[in-house]
C-alpha positions as CSV (number, residue, x, y, z in Angstrom):
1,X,20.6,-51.6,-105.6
2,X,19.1,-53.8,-102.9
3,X,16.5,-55.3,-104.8
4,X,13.6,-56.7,-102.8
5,X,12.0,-60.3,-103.9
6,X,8.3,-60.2,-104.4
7,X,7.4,-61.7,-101.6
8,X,8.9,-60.0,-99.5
9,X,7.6,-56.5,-101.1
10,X,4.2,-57.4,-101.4
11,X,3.6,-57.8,-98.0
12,X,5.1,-54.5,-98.0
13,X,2.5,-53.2,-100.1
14,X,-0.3,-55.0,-97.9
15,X,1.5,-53.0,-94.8
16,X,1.5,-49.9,-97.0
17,X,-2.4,-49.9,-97.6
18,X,-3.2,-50.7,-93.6
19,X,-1.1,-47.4,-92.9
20,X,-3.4,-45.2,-95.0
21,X,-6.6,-46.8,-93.7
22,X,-5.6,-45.3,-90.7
23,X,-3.7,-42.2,-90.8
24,X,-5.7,-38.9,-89.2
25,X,-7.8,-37.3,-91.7
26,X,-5.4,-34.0,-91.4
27,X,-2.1,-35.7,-92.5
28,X,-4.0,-38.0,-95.3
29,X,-5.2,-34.3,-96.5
30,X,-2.0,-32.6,-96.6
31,X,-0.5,-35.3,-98.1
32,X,-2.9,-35.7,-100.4
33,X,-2.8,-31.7,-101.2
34,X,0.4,-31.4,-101.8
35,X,0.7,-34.6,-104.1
36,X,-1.8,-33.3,-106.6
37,X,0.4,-29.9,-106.2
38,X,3.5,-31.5,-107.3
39,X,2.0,-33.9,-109.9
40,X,0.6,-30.8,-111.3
41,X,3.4,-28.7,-111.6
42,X,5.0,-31.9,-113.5
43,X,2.0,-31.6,-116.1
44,X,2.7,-28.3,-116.5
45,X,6.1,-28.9,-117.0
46,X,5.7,-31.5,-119.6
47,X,3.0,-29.6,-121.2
48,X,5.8,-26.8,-121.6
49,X,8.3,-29.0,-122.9
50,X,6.3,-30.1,-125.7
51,X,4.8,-26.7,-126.6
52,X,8.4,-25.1,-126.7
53,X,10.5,-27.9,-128.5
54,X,8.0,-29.7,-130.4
55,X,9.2,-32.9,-129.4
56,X,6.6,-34.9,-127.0
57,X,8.8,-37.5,-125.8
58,X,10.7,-34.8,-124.5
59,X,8.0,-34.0,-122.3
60,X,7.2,-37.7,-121.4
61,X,10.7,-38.5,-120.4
62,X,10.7,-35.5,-117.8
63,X,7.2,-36.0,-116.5
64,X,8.6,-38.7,-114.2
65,X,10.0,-35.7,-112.0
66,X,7.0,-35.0,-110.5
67,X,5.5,-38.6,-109.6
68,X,9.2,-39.6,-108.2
69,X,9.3,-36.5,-106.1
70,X,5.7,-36.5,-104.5
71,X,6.9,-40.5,-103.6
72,X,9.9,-39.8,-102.1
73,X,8.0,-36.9,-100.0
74,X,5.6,-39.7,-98.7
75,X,3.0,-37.8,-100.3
76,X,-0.5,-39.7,-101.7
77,X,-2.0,-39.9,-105.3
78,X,-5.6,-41.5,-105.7
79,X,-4.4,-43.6,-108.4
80,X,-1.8,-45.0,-105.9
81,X,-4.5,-45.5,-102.8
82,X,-6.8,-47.1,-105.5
83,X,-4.5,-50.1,-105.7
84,X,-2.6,-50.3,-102.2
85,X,-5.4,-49.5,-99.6
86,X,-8.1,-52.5,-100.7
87,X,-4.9,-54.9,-100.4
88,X,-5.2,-54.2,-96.8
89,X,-9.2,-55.4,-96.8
90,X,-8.4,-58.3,-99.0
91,X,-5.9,-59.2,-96.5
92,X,-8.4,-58.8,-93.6
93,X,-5.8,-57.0,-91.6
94,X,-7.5,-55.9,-88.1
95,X,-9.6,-53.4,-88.2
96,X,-9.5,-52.1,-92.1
97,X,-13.2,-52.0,-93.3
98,X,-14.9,-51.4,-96.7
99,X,-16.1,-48.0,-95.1
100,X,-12.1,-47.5,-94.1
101,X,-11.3,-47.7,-97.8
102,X,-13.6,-45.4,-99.1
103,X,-12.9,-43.1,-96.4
104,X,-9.6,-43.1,-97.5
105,X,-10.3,-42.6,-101.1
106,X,-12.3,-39.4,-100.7
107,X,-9.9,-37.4,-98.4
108,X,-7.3,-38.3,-101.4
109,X,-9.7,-37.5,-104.1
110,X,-10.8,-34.2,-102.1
111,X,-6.9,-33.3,-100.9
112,X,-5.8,-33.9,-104.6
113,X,-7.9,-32.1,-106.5
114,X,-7.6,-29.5,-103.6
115,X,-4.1,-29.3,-104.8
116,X,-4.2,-29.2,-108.5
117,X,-6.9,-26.9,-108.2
118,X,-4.5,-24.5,-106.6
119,X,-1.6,-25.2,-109.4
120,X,-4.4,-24.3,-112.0
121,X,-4.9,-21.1,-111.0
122,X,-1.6,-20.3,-110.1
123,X,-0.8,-21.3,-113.7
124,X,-3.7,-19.7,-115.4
125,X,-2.2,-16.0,-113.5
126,X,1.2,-17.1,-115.0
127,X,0.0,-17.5,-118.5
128,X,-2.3,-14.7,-118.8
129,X,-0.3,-12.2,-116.8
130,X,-2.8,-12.3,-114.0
131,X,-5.8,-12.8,-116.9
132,X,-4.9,-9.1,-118.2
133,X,-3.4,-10.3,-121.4
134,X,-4.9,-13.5,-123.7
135,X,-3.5,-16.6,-122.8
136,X,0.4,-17.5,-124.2
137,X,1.1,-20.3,-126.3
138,X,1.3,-22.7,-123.2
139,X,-2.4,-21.8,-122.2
140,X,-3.6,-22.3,-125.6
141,X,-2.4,-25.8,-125.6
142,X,-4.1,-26.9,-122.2
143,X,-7.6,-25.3,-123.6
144,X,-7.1,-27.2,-126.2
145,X,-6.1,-30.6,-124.5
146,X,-8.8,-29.8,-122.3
147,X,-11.3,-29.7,-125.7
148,X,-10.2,-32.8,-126.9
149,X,-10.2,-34.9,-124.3
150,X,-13.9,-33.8,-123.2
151,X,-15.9,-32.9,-126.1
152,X,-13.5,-35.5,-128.8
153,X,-14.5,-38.1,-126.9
154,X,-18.0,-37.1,-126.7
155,X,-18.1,-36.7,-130.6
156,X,-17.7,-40.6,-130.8
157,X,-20.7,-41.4,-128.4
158,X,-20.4,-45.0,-126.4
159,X,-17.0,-45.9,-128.3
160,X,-15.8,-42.8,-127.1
161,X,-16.6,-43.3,-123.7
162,X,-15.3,-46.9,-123.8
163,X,-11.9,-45.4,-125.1
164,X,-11.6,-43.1,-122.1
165,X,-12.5,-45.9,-119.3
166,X,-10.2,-48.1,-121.1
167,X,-7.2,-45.1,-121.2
168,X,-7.9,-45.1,-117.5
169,X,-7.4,-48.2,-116.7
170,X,-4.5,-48.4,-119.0
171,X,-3.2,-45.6,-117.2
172,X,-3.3,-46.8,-113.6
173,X,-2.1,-50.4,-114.6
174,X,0.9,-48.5,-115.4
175,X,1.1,-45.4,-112.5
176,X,0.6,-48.4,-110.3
177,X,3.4,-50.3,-111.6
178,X,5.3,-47.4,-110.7
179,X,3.6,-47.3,-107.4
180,X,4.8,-51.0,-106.3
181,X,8.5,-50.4,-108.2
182,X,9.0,-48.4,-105.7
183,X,9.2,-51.3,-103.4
184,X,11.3,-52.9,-105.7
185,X,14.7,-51.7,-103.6
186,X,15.4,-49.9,-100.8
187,X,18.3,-46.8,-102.1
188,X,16.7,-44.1,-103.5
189,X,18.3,-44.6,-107.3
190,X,17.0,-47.7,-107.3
191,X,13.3,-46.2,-106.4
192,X,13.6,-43.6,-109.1
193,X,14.6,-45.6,-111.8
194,X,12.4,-48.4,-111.2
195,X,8.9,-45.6,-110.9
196,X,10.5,-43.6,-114.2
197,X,10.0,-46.3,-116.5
198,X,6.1,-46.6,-116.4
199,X,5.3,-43.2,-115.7
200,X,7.0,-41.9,-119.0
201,X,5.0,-44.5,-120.6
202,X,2.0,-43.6,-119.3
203,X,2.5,-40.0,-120.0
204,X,4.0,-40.6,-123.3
205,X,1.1,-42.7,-124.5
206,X,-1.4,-40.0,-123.6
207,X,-3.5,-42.7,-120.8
208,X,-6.1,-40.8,-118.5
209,X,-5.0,-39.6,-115.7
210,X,-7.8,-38.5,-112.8
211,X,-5.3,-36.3,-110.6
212,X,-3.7,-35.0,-113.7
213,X,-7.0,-34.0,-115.3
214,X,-7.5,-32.3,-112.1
215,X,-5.1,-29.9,-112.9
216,X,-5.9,-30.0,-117.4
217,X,-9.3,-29.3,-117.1
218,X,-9.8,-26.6,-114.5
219,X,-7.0,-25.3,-115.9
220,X,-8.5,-25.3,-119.5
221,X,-11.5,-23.8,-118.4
222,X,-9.4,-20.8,-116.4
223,X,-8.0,-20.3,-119.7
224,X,-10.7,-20.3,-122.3
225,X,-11.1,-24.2,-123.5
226,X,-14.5,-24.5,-125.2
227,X,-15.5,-27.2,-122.9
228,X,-18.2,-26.7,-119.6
229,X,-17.9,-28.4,-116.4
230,X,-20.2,-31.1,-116.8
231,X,-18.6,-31.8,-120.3
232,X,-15.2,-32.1,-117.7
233,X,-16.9,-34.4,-115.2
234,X,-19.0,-36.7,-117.7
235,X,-16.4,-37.3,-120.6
236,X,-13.7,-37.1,-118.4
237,X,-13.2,-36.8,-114.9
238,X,-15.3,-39.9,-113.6
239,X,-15.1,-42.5,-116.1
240,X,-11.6,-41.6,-115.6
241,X,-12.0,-42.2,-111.8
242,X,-13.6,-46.0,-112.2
243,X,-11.4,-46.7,-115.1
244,X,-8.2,-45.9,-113.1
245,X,-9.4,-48.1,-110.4
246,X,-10.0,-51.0,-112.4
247,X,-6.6,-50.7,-113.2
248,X,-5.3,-50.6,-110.2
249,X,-6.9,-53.3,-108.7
250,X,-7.0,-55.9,-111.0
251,X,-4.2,-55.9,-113.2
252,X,-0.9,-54.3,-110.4
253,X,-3.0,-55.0,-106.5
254,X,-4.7,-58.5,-107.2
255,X,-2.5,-60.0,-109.2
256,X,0.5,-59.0,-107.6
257,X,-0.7,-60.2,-104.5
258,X,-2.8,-63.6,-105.6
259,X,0.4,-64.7,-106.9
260,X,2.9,-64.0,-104.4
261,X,1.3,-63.3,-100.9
262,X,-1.6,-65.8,-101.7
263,X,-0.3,-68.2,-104.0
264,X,-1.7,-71.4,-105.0
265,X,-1.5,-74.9,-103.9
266,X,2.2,-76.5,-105.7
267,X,1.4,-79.2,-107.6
268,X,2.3,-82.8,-106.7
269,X,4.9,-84.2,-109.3
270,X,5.2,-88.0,-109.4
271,X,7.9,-89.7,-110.4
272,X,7.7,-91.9,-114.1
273,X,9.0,-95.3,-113.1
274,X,12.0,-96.4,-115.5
275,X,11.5,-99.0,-117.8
């Protein structure tokens, strides 16, 4: 399936991250918009899933749907511009700044969350028959995700909040994986199974998400979750955020391309003399 060597997707990646840095703030919106659309609708779908067959893997296998979809489209996720745009400063190609980056990183943030914002509602109408009618089975569920993820973690304090960052990191060192698969070949079967394998395990595993939680959250509070906003942002949203960087960066971006765009020096071997 046309698999691609390292070192030659890498660079790739690098090329990848320079694009974004400088692509008009309009199209870097709508792309943005309509990934946290799509990725939404695929959380709603799992969420679905698992409600109506009691079976969670079920769920986590289908997930994938979304992510490969809003790839294929060319659309961006933040988790995705957290580990491919700072390639292109680390790389010092022409032009990309720090202030590029972050640039970068809020229109996604703001076009994302712009986009699951809309799903949220749209779903909240859906499940509550235009909120004349308590919420169905479905909307239950997300209230109740959206309880447990804010307010459970709060219950355990500083370990609590350490378990979120770390579920966020967890989660982008494997969204990214899924991210730079992609790269891996150059047919489209080849790009979909090589992004389904990490993004079901994410899912499955229950890792933090921030563009997902865009959608949970909102969503939870359209439909009743005993959670406020602040609980959202503080024991969720933005330790979320820094811990889905973290993953991004250090354990796919950096290491990916320290190793095979920037290796290190070979070592010398010299040769044992017979005796």
């Amino acid at each position: 399936m046309a698999y691609l060597q390292p070192t030659e997707f890498v660079t790739k990646l690098v090329d990848a991250g320079a694009a974004k840095v400088f692509m008009s703030t309009r199209d870097t919106l709508i792309r943005a918009f309509m990934a946290g659309a799509i990725l939404a609708l695929a959380a709603a779908f799992s969420i679905s899933i698992n409600v109506n067959t009691g079976q969670p893997l079920a769920g986590a296998v289908l997930f994938p749907v979304g992510f490969v979809l809003l790839y294929l489209l060319g659309f961006d996720l933040l988790t995705g511009v957290f580990t491919l745009v700072p390639l292109a400063l680390i790389d010092k190609r022409p032009g990309v700044t720090l202030n590029g980056v972050l640039r970068n990183w809020g229109l996604v943030f703001v076009g994302n969350f712009g986009g699951a914002l809309t799903v949220a509602l749209f779903m909240a109408i859906v499940f509550t028959y235009g909120f004349d009618v308590e919420p169905n089975k479905i909307g239950q569920k997300i209230g109740e995700i959206g309880v447990g993820r804010t307010l459970g973690y709060a219950a355990h304090g500083a370990a609590g909040m350490l378990t979120l960052f770390i579920r966020g990191v967890m989660c982008n060192w494997m969204v990214s994986t899924g991210v730079v698969a992609a790269f891996i070949s150059t047919q489209v079967t080849g790009k979909i199974l090589a992004m389904w394998m990490p993004i079901m395990l994410f899912f499955y595993m229950g890792f933090e998400h921030s563009v997902v939680n865009m959608f949970l959250f909102p969503s939870g509070l359209m439909l009743g979750g005993g959670f406020t906003i602040s609980d959202y942002l503080i024991w969720n949203e933005i330790p979320t955020v820094l811990g889905n960087i973290v993953g991004g960066i250090t354990f796919v971006g950096l290491t990916l391309y320290s190793t095979h765009m920037r290796t290190g020096a070979k070592r010398n071997v010299v040769a044992v003399p017979a005796e």
